[in-house]
LUMVO-412456 format. One record per residue (C-alpha): residue in one letter; y, z, x. Coordinates in steps of 0.001 Angstrom, whole numbers, plus 524288, in hexadecimal, padded with zeros to 5 digits. Layout:
BEGIN
<node residu="a" py="Y" pz="Z" px="X"/>
...
end
This chain:
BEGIN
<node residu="x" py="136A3" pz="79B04" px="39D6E"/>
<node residu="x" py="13043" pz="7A8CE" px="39B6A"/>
<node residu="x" py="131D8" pz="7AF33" px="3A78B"/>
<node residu="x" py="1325E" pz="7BC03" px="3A0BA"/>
<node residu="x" py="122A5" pz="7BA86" px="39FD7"/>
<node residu="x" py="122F8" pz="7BB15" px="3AECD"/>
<node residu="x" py="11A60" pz="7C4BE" px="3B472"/>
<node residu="x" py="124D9" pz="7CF67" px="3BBB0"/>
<node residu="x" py="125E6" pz="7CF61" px="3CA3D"/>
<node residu="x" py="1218E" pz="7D88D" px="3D2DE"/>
<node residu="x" py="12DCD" pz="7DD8B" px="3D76A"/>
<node residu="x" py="12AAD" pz="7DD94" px="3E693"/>
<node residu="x" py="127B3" pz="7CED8" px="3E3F8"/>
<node residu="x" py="134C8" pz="7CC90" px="3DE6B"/>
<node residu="x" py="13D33" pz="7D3FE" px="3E713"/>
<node residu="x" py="1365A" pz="7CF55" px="3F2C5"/>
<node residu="x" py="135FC" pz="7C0A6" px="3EDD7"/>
<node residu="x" py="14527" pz="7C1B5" px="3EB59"/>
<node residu="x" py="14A15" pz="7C7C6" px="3F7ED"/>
<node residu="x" py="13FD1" pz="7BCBC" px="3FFA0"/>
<node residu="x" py="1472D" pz="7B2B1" px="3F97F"/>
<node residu="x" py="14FB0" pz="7AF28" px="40074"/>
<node residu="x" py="1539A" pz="7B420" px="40EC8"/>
<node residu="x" py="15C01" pz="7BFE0" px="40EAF"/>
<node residu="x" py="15B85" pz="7C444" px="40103"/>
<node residu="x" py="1600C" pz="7D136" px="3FE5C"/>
<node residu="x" py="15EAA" pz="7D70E" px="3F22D"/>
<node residu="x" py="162D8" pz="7E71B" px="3EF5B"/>
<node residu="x" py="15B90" pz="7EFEF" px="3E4BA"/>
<node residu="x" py="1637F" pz="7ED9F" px="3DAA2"/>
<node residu="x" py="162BD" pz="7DFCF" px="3DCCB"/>
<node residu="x" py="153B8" pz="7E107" px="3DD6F"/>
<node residu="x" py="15305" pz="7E9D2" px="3CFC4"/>
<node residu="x" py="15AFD" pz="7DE33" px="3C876"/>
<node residu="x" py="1518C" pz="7D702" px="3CE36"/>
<node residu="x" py="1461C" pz="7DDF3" px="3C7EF"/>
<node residu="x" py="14BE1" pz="7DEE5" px="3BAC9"/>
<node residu="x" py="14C03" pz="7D0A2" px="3B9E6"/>
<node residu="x" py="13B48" pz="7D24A" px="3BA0D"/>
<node residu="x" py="139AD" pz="7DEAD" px="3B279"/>
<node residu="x" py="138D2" pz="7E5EC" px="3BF2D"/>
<node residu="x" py="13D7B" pz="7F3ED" px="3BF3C"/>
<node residu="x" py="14817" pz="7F9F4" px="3C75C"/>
<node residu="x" py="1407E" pz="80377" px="3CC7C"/>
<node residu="x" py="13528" pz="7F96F" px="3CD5B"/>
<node residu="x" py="13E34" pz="7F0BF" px="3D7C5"/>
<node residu="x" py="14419" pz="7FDEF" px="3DD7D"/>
<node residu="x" py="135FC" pz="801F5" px="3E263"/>
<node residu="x" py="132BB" pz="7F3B3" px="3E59B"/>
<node residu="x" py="13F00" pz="7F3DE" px="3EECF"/>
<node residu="x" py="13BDD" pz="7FF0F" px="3F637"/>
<node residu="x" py="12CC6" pz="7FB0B" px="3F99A"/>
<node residu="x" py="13113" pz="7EF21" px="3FF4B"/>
<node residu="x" py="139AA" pz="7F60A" px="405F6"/>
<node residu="x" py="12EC6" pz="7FE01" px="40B64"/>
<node residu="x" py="12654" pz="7F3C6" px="40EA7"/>
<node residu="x" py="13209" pz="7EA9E" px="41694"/>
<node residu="x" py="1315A" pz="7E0B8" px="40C3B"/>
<node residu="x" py="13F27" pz="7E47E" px="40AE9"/>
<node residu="x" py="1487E" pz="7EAD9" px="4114E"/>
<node residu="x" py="1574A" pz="7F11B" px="40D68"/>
<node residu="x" py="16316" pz="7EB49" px="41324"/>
<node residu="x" py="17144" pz="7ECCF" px="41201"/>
<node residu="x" py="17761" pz="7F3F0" px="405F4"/>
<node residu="x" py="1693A" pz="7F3EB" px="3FE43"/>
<node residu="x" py="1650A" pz="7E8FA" px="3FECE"/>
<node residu="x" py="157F1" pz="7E475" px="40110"/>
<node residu="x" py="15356" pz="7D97D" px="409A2"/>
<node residu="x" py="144C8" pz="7D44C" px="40D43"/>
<node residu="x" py="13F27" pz="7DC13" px="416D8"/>
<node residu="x" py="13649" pz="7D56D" px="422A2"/>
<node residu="x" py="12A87" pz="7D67B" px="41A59"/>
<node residu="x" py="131A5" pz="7D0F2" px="40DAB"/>
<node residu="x" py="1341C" pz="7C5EC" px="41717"/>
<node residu="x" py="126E4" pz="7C1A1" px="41B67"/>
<node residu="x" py="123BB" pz="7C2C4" px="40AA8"/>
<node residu="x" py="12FAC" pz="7B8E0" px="408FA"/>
<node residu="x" py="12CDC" pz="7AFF1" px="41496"/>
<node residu="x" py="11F2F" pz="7AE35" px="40D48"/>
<node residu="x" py="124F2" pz="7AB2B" px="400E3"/>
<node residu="x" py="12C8B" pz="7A161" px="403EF"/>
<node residu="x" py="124F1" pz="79A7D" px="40D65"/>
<node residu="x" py="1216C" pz="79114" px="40221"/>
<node residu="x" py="12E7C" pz="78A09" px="40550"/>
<node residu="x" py="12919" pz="784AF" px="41245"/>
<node residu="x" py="119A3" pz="782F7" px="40FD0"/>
<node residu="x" py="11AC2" pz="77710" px="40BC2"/>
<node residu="x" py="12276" pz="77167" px="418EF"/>
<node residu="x" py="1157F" pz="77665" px="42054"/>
<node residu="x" py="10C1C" pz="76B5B" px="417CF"/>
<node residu="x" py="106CE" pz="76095" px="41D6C"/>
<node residu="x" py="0FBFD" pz="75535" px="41833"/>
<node residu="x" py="0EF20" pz="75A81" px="41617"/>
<node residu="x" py="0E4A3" pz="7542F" px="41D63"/>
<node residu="x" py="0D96F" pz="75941" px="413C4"/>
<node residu="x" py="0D687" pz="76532" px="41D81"/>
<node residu="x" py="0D57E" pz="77384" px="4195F"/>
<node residu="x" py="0DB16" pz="77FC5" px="41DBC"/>
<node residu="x" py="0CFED" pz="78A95" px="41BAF"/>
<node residu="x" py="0CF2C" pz="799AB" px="41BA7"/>
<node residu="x" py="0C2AA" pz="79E4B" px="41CC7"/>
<node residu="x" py="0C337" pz="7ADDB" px="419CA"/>
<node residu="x" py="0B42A" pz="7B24A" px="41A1A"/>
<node residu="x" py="0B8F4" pz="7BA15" px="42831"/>
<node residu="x" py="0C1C3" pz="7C2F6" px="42060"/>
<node residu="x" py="0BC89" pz="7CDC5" px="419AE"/>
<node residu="x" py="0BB2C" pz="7D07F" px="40AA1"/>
<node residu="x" py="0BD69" pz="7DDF6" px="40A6A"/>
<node residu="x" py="0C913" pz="7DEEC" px="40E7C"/>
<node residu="x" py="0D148" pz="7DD91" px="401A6"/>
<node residu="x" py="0DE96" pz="7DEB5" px="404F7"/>
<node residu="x" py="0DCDB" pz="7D29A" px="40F67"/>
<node residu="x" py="0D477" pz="7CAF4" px="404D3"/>
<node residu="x" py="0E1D5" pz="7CB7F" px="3FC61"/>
<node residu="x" py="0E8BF" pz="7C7FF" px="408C9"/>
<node residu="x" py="0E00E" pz="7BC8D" px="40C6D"/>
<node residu="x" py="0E02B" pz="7B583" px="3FE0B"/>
<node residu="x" py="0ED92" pz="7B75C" px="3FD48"/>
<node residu="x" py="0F00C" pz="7AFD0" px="409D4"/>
<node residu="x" py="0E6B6" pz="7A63B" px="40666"/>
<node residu="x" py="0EDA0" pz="7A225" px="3FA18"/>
<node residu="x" py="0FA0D" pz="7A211" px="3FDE2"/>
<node residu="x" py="0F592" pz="79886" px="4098F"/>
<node residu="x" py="0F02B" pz="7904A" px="3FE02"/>
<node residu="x" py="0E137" pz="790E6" px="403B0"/>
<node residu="x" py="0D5BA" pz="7911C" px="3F8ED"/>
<node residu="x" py="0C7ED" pz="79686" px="3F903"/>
<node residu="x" py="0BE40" pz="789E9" px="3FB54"/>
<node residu="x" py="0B154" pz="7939A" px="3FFCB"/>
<node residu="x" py="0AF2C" pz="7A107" px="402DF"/>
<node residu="x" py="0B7EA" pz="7A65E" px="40BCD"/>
<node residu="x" py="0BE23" pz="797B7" px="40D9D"/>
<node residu="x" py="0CDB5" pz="79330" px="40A86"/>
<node residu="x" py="0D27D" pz="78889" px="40D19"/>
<node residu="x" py="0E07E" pz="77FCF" px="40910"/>
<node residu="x" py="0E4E7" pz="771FC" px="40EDF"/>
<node residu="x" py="0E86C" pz="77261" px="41B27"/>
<node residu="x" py="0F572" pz="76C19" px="4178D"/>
<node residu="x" py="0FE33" pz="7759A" px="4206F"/>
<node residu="x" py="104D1" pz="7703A" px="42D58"/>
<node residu="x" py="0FFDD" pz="77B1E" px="434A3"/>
<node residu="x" py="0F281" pz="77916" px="43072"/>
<node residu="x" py="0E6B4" pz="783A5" px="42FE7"/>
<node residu="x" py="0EDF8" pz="78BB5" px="43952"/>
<node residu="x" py="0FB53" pz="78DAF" px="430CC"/>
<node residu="x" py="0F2C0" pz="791D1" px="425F8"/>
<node residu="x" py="0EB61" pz="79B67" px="42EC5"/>
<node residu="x" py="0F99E" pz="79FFA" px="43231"/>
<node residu="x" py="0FC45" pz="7A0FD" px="424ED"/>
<node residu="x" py="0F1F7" pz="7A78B" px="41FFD"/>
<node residu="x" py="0F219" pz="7B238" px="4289F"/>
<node residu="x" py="1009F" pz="7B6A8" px="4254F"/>
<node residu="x" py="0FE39" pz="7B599" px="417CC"/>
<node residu="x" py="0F396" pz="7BF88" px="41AD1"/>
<node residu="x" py="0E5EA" pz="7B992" px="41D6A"/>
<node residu="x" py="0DDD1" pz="7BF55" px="424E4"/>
<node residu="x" py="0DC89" pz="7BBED" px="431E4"/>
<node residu="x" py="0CDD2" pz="7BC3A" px="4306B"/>
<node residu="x" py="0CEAB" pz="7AF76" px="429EC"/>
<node residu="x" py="0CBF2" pz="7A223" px="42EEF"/>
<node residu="x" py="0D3BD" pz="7981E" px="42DCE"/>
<node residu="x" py="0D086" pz="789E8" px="43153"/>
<node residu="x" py="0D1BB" pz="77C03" px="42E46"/>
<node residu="x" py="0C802" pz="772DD" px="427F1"/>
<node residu="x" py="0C5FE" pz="76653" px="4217F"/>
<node residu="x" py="0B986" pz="75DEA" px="41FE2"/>
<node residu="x" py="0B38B" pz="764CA" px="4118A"/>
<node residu="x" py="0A934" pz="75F82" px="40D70"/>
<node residu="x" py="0AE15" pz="7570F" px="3FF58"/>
<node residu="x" py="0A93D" pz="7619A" px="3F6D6"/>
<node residu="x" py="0B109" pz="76C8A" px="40049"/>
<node residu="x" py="0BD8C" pz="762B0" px="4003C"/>
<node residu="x" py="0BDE5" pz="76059" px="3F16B"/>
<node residu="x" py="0BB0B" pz="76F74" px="3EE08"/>
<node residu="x" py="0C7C6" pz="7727D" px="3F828"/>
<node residu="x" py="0D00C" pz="7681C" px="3F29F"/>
<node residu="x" py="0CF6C" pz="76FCB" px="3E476"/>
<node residu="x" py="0D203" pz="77D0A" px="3EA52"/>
<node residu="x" py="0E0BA" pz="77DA8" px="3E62A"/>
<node residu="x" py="0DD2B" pz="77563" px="3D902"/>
<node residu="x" py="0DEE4" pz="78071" px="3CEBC"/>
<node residu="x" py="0EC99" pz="78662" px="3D478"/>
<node residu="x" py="0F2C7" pz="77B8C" px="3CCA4"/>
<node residu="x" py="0FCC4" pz="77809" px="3D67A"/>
<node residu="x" py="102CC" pz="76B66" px="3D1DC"/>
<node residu="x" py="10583" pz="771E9" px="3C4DE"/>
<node residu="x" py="10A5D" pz="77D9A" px="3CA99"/>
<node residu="x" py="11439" pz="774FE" px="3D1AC"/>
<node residu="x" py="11879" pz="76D18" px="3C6A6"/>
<node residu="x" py="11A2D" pz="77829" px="3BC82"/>
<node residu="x" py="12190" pz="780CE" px="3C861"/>
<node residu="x" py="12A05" pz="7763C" px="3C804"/>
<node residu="x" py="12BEF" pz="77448" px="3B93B"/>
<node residu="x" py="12E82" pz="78286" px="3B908"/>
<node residu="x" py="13859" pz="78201" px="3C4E3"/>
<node residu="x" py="14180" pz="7768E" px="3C143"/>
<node residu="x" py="142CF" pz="77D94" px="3B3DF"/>
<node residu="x" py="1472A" pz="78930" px="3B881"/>
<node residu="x" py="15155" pz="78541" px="3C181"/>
<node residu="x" py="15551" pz="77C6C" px="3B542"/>
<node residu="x" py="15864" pz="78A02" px="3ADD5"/>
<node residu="x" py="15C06" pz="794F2" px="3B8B0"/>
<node residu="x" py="16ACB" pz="790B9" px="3BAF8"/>
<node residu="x" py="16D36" pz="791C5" px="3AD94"/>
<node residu="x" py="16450" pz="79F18" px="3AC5B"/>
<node residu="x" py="16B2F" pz="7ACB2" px="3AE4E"/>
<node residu="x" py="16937" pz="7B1E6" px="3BAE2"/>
<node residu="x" py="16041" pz="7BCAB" px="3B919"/>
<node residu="x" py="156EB" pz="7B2C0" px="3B057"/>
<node residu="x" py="15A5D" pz="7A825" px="3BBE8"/>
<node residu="x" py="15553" pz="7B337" px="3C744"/>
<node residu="x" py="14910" pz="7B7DD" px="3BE14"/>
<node residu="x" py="14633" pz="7AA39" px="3BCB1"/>
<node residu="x" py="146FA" pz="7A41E" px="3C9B1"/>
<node residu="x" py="13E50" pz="7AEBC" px="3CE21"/>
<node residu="x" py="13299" pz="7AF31" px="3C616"/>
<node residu="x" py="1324A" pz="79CFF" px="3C63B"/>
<node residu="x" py="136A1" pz="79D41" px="3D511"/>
<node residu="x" py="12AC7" pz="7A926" px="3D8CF"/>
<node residu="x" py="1217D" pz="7A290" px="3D04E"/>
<node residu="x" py="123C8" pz="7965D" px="3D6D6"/>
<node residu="x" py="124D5" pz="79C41" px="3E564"/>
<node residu="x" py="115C9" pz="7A22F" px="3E357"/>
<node residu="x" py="110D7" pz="795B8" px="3E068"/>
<node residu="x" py="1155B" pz="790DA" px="3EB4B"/>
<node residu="x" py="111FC" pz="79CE8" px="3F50C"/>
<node residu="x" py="10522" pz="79A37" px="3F16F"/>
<node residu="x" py="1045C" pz="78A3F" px="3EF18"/>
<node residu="x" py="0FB51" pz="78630" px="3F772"/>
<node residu="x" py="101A2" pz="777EF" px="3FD26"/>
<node residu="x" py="0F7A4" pz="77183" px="3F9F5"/>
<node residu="x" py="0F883" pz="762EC" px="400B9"/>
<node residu="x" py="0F5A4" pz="755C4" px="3F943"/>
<node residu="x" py="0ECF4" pz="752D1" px="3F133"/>
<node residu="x" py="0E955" pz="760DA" px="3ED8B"/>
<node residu="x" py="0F6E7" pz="76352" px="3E833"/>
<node residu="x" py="103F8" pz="7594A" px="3E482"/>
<node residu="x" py="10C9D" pz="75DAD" px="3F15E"/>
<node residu="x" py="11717" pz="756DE" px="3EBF1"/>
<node residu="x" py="1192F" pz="7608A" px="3DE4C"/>
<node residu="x" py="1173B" pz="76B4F" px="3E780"/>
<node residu="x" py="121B2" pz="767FE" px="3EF1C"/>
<node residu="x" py="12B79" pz="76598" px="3E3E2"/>
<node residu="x" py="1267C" pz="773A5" px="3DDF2"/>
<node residu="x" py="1298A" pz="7798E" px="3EAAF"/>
<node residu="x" py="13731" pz="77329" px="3EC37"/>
<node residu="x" py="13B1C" pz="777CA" px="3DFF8"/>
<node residu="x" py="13667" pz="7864A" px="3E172"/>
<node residu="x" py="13DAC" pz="78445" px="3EDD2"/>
<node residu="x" py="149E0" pz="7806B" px="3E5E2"/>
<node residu="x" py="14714" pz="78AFD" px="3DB0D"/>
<node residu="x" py="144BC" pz="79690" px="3E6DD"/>
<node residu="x" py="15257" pz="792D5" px="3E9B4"/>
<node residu="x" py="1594B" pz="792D0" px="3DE9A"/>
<node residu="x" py="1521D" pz="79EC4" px="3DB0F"/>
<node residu="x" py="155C4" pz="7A73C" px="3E74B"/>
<node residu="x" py="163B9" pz="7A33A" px="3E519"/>
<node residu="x" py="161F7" pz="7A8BB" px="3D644"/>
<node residu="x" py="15D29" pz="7B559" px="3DA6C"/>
<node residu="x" py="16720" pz="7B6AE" px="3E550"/>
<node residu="x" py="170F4" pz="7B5FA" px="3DA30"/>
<node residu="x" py="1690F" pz="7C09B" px="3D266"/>
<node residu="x" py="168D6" pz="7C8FB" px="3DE2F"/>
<node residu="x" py="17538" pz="7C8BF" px="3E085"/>
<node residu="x" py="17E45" pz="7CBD5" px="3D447"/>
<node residu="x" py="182E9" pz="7D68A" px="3D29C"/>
end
């Protein structure tokens, strides 16, 4: 496998992503600049990293140097890993839609436009008209936990958001195809390929390839499934999702117990 042609992480992103992954992580300078080396990433690079997070509460310095995720590094993780428990929240689609309709919200404000497409995808919802998104309306909560949603993931509140059903055949058929090109069913089967191979070869890898490798398969595999849409049946196989998500489940394990390792030799 050539992770060397891996693009280089930002090294916010990875310092961030490590001390979020688990609960209680704690991880000192020194710690963090062996972490950067294993990415290219200078010391002075992770140095200055360190410090603006610390400025912005993303994290904060505990006993004896070490540093911790602060209460805004903890709102980031809590929406990382809320891909563990989406999928408890599905239930059977009933052909109904859940629709965002955003002509209320002004263009010109560019900062909230980023905001409000950013929210949108990673609720899974895809442009069928002007000003018009809609996804199944497969969650328990219904229109109303997507609203919810929405908003905290930064949407403005000038949005409406609604249920519907009843398209017209042409409508129905042009929804049903939204999600078509994403791929997912082969994203799911070669994420799992690529999985089970790697925890084939990391116990017998040396631990600094083991840690560089669990984290650039395990975060490739985690942003698919931050934004995966969960789609229900028929527009996607529910049942390969499931087994891709149970094994990044398994892999997110083993790999936080590899880095733990890394972290903490001396």
């Amino acid at each position: 496998m050539q992770l060397e042609k891996e693009k280089k992480p930002v090294a916010r992103k990875l310092l961030l992503k490590l001390l979020g992954s688990r609960d209680n992580i704690k991880m000192n300078a020194s710690a963090a600049v062996r972490v950067g080396a294993l990415f290219g990433i200078s010391e002075n690079n992770i140095r200055v990293t360190l410090t603006r997070l610390q400025s912005a509460h993303l994290i904060t310095l505990v006993e004896r140097g070490y540093y911790k995720l602060g209460d805004e590094g903890i709102r980031f993780a809590k929406e990382i890993h809320q891909w563990r428990e989406d999928e408890n929240g599905l239930v059977p689609w009933q052909n109904d839609w859940v629709v965002a309709q955003t002509s209320p919200i002004a263009k010109s404000d560019q900062k909230q436009n980023r905001n409000n497409e950013r929210a949108l995808k990673l609720a899974g919802m895809k442009k069928l008209a002007n000003d018009f998104y809609i996804r199944p309306n497969n969650f328990s909560g219904g229109a109303g936990e997507v609203r919810d949603k929405l908003y905290s993931l930064g949407l403005s509140r000038k949005a409406l958001l609604f249920s519907a059903c009843d398209f017209d055949s042409k409508t129905q058929t042009k929804a049903m195809g939204l999600w078509r090109h994403l791929n997912l069913e082969s994203l799911y089967r070669n994420g799992c390929n690529e999985i089970e191979e790697s925890l084939a070869r990391l116990t017998s890898l040396p631990l600094e390839e083991a840690t560089k490798e669990s984290y650039v398969i395990g975060d490739r595999a985690l942003y698919h499934l931050v934004f995966d849409p969960l789609l229900p049946t028929p527009l996607v196989d529910v049942a390969m999702r499931e087994r891709y998500r149970n094994l990044v489940k398994k892999y997110d394990d083993i790999g936080a117990q590899i880095w733990l390792r890394f972290l903490n030799q001396n």
